[in-house]
TORTIVO-899077 format. One line per 2 residues: number of its first residue (from 1); their letters; for each residue x, z, y of N, C-alpha, C, CB. Coordinates in Angstrom, 1 decimal, always signed. Glycine has a CB too. Layout:
NUM> A> X,Z,Y,X,Z,Y,X,Z,Y,X,Z,Y  ... $
END
This chain:
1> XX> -113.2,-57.1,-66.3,-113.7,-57.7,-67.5,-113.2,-59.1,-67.6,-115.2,-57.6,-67.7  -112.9,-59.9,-68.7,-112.1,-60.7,-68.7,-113.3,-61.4,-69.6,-110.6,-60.4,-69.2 $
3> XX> -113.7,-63.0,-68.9,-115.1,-63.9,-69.7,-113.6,-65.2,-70.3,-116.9,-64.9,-68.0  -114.7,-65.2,-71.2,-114.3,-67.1,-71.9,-114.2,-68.0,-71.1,-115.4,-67.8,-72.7 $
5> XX> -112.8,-68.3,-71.2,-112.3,-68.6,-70.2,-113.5,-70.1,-70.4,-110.5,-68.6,-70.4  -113.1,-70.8,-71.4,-114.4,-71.9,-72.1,-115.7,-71.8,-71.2,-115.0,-71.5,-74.0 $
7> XX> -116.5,-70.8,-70.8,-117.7,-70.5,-70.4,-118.1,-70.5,-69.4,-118.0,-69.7,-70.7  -119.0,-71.2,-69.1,-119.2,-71.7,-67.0,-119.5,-70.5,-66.7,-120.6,-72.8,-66.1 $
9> XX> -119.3,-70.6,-65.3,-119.7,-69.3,-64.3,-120.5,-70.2,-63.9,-118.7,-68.5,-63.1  -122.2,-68.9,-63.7,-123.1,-69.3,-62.6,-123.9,-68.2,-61.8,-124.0,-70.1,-63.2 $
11> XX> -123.3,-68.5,-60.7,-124.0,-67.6,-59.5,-125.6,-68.0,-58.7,-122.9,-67.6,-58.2  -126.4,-67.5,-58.6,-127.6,-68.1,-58.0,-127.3,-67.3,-56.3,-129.2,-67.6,-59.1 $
13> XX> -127.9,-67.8,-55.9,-128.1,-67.4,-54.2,-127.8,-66.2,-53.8,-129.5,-67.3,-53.7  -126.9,-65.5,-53.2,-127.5,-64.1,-53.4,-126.5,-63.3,-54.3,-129.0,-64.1,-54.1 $
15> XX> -125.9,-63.8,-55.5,-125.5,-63.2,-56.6,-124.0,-63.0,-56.2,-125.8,-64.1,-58.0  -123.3,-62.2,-56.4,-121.7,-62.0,-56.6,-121.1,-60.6,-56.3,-120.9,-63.1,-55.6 $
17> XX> -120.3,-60.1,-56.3,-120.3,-58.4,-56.5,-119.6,-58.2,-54.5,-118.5,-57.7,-58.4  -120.3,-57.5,-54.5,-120.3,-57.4,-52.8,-119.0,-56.3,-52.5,-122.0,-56.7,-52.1 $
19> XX> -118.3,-56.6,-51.3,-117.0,-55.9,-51.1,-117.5,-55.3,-49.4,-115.3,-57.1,-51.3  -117.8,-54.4,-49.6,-118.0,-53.4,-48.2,-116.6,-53.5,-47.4,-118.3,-51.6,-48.7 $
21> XX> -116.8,-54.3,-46.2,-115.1,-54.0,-45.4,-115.9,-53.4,-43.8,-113.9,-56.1,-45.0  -117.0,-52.7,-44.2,-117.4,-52.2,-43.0,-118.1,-52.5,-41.9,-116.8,-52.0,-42.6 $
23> XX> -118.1,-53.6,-41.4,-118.6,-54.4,-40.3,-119.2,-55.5,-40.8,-117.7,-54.9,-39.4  -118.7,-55.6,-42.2,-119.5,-56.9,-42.7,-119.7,-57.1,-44.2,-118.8,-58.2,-42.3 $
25> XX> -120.4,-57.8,-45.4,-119.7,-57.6,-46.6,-119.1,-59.0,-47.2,-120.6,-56.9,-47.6  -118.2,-59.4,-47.9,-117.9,-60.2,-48.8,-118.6,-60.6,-49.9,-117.1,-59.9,-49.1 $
27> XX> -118.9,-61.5,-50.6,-119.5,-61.5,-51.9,-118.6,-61.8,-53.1,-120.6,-62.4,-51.9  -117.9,-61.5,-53.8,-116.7,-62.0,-55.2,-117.6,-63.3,-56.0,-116.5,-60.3,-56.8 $
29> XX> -117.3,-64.2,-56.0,-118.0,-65.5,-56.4,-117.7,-65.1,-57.8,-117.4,-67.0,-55.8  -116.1,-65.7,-57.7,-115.2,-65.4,-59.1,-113.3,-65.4,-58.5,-115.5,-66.9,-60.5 $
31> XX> -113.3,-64.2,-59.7,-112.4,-64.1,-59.9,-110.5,-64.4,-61.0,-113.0,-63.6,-59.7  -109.5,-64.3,-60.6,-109.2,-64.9,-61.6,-108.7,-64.4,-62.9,-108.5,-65.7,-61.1 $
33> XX> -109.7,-63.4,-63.3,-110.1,-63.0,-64.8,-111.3,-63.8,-65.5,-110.5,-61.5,-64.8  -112.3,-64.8,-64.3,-112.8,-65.5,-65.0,-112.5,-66.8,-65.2,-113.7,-65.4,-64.9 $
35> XX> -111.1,-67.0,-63.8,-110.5,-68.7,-64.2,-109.6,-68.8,-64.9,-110.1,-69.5,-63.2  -108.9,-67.5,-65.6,-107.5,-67.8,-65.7,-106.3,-67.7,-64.9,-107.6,-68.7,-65.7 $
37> XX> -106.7,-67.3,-63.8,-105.5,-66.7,-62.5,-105.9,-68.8,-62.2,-103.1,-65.8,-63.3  -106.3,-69.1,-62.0,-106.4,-70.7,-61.6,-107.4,-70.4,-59.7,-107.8,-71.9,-63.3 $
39> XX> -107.9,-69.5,-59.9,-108.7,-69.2,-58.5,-109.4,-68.2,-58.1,-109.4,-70.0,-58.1  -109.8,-68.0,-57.2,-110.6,-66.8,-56.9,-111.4,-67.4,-55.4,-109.6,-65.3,-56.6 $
41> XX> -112.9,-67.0,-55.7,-113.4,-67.6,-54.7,-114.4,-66.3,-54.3,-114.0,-69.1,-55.1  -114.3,-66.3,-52.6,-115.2,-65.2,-51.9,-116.0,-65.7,-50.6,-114.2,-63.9,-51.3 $
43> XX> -117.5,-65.3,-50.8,-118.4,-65.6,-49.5,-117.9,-64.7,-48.2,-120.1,-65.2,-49.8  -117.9,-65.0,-47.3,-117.5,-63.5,-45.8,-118.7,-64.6,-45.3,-115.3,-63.3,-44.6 $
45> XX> -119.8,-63.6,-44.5,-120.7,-63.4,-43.8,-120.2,-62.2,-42.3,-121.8,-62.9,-44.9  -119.5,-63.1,-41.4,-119.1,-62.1,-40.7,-119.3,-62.0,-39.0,-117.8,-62.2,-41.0 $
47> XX> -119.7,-61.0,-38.3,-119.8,-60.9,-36.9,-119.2,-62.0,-36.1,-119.2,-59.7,-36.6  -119.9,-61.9,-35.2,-119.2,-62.6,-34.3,-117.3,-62.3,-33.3,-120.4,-62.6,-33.3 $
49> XX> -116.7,-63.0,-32.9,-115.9,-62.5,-31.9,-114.4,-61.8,-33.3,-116.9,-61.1,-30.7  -115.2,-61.9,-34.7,-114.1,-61.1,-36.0,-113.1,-61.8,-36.0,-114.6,-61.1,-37.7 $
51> XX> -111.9,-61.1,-36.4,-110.6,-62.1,-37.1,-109.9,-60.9,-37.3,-109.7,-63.4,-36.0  -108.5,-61.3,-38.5,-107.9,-60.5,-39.1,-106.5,-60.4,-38.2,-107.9,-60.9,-40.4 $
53> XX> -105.5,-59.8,-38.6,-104.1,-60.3,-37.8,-103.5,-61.4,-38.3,-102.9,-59.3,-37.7  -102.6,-61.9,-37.6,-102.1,-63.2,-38.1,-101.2,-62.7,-39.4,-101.2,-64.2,-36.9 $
55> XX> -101.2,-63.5,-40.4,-100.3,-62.9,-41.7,-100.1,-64.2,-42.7,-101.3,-61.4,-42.7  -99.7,-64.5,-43.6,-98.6,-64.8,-44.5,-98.9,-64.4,-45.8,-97.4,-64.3,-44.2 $
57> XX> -99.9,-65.6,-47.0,-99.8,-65.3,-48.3,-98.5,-66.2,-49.0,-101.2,-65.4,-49.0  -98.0,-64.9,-49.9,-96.6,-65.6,-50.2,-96.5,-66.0,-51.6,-95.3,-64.5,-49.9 $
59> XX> -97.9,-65.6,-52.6,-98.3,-66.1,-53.3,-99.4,-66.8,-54.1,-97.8,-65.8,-53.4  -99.8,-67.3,-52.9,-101.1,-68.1,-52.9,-101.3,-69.1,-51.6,-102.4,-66.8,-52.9 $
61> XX> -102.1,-70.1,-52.0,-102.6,-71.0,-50.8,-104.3,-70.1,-50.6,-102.9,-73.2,-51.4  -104.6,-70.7,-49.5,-105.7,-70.3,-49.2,-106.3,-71.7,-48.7,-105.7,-69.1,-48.3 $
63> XX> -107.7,-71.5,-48.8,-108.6,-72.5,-48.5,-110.2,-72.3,-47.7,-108.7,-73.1,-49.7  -110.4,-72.6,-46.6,-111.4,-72.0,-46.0,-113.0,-73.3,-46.5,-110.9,-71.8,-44.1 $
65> XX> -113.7,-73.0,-46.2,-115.1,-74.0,-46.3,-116.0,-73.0,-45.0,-116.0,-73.8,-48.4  -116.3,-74.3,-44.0,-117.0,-73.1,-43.3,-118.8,-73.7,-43.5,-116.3,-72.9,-41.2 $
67> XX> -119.6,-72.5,-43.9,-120.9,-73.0,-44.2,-121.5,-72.7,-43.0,-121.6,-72.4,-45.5  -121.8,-71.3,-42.1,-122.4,-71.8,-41.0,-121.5,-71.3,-39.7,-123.9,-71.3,-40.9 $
69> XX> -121.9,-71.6,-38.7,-121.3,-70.9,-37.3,-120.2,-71.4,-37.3,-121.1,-69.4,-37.1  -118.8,-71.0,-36.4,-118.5,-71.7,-36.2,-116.8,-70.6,-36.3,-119.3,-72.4,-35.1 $
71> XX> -115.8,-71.3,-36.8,-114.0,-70.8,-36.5,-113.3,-71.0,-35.7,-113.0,-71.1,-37.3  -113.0,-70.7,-35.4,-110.8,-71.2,-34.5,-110.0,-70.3,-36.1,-110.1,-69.6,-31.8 $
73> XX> -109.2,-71.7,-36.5,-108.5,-71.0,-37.6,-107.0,-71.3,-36.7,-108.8,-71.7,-39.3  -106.0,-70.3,-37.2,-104.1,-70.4,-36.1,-103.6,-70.8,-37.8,-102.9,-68.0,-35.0 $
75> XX> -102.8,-71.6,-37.2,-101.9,-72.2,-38.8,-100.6,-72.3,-37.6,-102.6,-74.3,-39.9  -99.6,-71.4,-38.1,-98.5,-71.6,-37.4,-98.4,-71.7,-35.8,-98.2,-72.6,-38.0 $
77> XX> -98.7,-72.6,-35.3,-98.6,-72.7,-33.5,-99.8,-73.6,-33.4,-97.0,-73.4,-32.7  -100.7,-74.2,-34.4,-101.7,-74.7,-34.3,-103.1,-74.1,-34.2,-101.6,-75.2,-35.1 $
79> XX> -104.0,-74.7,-33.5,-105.5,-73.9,-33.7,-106.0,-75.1,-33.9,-106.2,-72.9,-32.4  -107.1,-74.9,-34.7,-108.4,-75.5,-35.3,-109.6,-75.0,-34.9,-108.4,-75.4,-36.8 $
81> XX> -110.3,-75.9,-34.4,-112.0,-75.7,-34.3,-112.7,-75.9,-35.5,-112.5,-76.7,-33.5  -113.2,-75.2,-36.0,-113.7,-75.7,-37.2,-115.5,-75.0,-37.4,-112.5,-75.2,-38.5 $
83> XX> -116.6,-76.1,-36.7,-117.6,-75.7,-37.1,-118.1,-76.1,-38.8,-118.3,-76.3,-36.0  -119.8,-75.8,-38.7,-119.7,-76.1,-40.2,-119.8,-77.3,-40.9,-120.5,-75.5,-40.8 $
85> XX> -119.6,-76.7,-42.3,-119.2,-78.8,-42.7,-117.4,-78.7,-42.9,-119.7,-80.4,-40.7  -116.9,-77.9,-42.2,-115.6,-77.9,-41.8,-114.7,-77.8,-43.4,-115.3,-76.7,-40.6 $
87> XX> -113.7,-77.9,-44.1,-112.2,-77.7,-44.5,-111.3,-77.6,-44.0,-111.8,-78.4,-45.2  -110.5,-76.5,-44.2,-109.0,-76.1,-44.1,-108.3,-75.5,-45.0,-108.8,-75.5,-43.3 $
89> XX> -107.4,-76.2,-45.6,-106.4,-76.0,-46.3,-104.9,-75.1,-45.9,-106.2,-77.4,-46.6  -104.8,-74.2,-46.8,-103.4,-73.4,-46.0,-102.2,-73.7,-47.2,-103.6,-71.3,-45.7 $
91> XX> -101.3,-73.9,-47.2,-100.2,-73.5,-48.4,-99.9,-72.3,-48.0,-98.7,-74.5,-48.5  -99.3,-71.8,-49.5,-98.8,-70.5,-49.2,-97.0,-70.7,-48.4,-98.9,-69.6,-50.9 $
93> XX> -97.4,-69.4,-48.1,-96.0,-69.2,-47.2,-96.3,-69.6,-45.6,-94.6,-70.4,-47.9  -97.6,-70.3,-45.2,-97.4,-70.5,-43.8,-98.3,-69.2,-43.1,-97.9,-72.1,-43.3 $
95> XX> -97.9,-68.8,-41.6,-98.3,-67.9,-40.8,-100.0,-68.6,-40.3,-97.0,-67.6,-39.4  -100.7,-67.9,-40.7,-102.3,-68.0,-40.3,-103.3,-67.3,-40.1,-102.8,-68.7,-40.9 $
97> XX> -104.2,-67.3,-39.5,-105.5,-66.7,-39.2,-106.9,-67.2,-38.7,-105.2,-65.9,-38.5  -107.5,-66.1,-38.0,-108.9,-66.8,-38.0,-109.4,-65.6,-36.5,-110.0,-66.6,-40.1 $
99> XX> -110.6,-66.4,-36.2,-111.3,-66.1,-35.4,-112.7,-66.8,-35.4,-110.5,-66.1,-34.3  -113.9,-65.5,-35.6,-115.0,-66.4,-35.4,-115.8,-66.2,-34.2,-115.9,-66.3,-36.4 $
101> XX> -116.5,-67.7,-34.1,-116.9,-67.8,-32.7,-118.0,-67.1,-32.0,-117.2,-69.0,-32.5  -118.5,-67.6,-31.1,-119.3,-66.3,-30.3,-120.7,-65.8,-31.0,-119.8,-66.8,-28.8 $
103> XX> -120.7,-66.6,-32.5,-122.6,-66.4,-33.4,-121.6,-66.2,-34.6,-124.2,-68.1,-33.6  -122.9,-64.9,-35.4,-122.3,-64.4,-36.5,-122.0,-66.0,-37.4,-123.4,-63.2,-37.4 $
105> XX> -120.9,-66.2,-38.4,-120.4,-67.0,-39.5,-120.2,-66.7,-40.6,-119.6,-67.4,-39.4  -120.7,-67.7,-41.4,-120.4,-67.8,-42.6,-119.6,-68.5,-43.2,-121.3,-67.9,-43.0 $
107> XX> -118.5,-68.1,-44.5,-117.8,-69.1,-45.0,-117.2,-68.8,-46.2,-117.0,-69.7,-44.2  -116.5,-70.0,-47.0,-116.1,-69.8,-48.9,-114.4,-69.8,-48.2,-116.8,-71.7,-50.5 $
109> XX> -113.7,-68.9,-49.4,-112.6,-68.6,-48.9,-112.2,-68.4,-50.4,-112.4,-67.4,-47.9  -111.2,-69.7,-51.0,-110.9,-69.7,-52.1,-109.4,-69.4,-52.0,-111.3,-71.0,-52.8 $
111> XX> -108.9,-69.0,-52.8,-107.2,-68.5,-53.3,-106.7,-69.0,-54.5,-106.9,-67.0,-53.6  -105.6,-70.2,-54.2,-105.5,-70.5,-55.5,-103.7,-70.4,-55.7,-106.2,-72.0,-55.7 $
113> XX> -103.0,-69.9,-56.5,-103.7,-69.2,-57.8,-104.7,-67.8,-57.5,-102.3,-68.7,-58.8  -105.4,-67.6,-58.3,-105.9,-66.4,-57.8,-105.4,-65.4,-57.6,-106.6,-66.1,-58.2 $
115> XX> -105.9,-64.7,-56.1,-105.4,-63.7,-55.5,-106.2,-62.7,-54.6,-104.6,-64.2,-54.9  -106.1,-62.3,-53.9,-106.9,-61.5,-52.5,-107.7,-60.4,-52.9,-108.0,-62.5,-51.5 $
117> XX> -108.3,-60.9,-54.3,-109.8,-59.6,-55.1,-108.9,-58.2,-54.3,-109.9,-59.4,-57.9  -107.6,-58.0,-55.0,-107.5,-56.7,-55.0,-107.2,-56.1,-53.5,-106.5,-56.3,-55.9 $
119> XX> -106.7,-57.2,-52.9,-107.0,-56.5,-51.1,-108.2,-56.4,-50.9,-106.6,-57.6,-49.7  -108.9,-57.1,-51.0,-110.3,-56.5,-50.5,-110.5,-55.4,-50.7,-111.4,-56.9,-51.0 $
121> XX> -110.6,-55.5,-51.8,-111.3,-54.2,-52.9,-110.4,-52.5,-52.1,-110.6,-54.6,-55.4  -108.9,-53.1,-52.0,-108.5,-52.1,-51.8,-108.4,-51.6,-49.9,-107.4,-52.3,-52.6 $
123> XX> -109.0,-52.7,-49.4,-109.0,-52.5,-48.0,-110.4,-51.8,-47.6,-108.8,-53.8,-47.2  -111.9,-51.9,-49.0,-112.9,-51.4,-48.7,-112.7,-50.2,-49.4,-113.9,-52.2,-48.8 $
125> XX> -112.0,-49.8,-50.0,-111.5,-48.5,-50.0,-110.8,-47.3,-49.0,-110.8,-48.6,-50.8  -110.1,-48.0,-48.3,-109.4,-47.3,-46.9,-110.3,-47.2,-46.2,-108.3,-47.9,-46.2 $
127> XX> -111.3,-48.6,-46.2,-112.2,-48.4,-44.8,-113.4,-47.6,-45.4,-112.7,-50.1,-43.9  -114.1,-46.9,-46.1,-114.9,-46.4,-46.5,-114.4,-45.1,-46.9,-115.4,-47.1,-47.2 $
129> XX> -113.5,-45.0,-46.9,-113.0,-43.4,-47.0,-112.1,-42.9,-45.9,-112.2,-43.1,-48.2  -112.4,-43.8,-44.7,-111.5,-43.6,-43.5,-109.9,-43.6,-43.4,-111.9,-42.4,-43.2 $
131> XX> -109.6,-44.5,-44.5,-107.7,-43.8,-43.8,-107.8,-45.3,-43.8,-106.0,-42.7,-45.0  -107.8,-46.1,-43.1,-107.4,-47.5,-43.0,-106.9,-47.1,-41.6,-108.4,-48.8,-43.3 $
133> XX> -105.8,-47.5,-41.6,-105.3,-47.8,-40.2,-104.5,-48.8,-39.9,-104.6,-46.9,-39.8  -103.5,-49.6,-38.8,-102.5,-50.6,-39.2,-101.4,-50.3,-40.2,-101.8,-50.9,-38.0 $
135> XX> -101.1,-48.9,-40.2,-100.2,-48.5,-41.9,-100.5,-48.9,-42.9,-100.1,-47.2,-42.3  -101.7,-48.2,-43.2,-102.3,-48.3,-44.4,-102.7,-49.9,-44.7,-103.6,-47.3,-44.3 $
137> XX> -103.0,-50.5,-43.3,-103.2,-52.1,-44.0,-102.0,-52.4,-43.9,-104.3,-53.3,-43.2  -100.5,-52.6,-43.3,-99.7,-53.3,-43.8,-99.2,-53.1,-45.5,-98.6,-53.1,-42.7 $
139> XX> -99.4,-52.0,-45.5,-99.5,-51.2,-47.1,-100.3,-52.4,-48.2,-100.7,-49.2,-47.1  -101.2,-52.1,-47.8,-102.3,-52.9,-48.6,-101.8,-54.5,-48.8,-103.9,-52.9,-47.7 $
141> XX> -101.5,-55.1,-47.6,-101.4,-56.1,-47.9,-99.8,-56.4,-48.0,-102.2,-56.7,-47.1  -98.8,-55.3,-48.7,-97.7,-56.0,-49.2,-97.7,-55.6,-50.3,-96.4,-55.8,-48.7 $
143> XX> -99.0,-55.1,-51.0,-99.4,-55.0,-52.4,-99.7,-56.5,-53.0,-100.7,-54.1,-52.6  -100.5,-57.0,-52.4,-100.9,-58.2,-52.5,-100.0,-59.4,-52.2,-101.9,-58.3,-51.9 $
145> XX> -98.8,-59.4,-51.4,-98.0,-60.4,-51.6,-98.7,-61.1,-50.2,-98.1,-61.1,-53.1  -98.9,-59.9,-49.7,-99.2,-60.7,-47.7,-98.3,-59.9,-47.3,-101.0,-60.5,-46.6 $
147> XX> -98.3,-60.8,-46.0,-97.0,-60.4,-44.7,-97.9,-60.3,-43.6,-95.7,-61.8,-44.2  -98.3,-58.9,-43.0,-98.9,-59.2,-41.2,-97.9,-59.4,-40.5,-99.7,-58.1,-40.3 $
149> XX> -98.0,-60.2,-39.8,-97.2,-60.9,-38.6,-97.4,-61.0,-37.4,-97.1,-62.0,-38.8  -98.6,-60.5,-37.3,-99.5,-60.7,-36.1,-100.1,-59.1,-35.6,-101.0,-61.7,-36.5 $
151> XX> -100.4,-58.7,-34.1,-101.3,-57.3,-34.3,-102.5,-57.2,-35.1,-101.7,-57.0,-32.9  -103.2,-55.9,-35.1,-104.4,-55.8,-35.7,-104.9,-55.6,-34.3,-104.6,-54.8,-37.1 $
153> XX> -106.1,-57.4,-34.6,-107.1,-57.3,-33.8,-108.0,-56.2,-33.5,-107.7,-57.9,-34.1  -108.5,-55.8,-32.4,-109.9,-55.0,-32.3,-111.2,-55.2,-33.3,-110.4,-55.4,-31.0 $
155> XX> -111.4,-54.5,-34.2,-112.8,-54.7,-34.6,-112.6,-55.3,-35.8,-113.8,-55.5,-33.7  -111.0,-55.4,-36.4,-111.0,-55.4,-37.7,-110.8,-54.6,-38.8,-110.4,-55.9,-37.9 $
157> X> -110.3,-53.4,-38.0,-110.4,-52.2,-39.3,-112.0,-51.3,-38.1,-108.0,-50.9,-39.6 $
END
């Protein structure tokens, strides 16, 4: 559904369309059918010890906000500590990831221009009907204009 573009978005506590990835859920803040393709912003509430493979958006920056607990984010050959309070900024096109620390975390994960909705969406589909595997996610995410680069961690699909 596509809102006015003119018309604020407001989420109260709690509120935003939840994405089942199995081990944890996401919340859809907004998307960019309600900015305009200008952003897309998502809550992850996620386990301890979680992270994705290292990978490559090739058309989008990403941007982390960490609200609680604590990251190691990889930007290229770099690592970041990043408890909460924290920003990190990615341009698109660089190799990055994430790892959270030893207590479950929380954090805002914006894409600008907007992007990622439909990986989710389409990764809590594989994982909820069982065919997600490292195939099926490299699949997924060269729909979306990601590159894994990295193995798939333990305990991500």
């Amino acid at each position: 559904m596509t809102a006015d573009k003119r018309a604020p978005i407001v989420l109260r506590p709690g509120e935003g369309r939840a994405i089942d990835l199995g081990n944890f859920v996401m919340s859809l803040k907004v998307s960019g059918d309600e900015t305009g393709t200008a952003f897309s912003l998502l809550e992850a509430a996620e386990p301890a010890d979680f992270g994705p493979p290292m990978h490559i958006h090739h058309d989008c920056a990403e941007a982390f906000f960490v609200l609680d607990g604590a990251y190691r984010i990889f930007v290229e050959a770099d690592e970041f500590d990043c408890p909460a309070g924290s920003f990190i900024y990615i341009p698109s096109g660089l190799r990055h990831g994430f790892r959270v620390g030893p207590l479950p975390s929380r954090k805002l994960n914006l894409y600008a221009p907007a992007a990622m909705v439909g990986y989710f969406d389409a990764l809590s589909a594989a994982i909820t009907s069982g065919t997600a595997d490292p195939a099926r996610l490299d699949e997924i995410a060269r729909a979306s204009s990601m590159e894994v680069v990295g193995p798939v961690p333990e305990g991500y699909l």
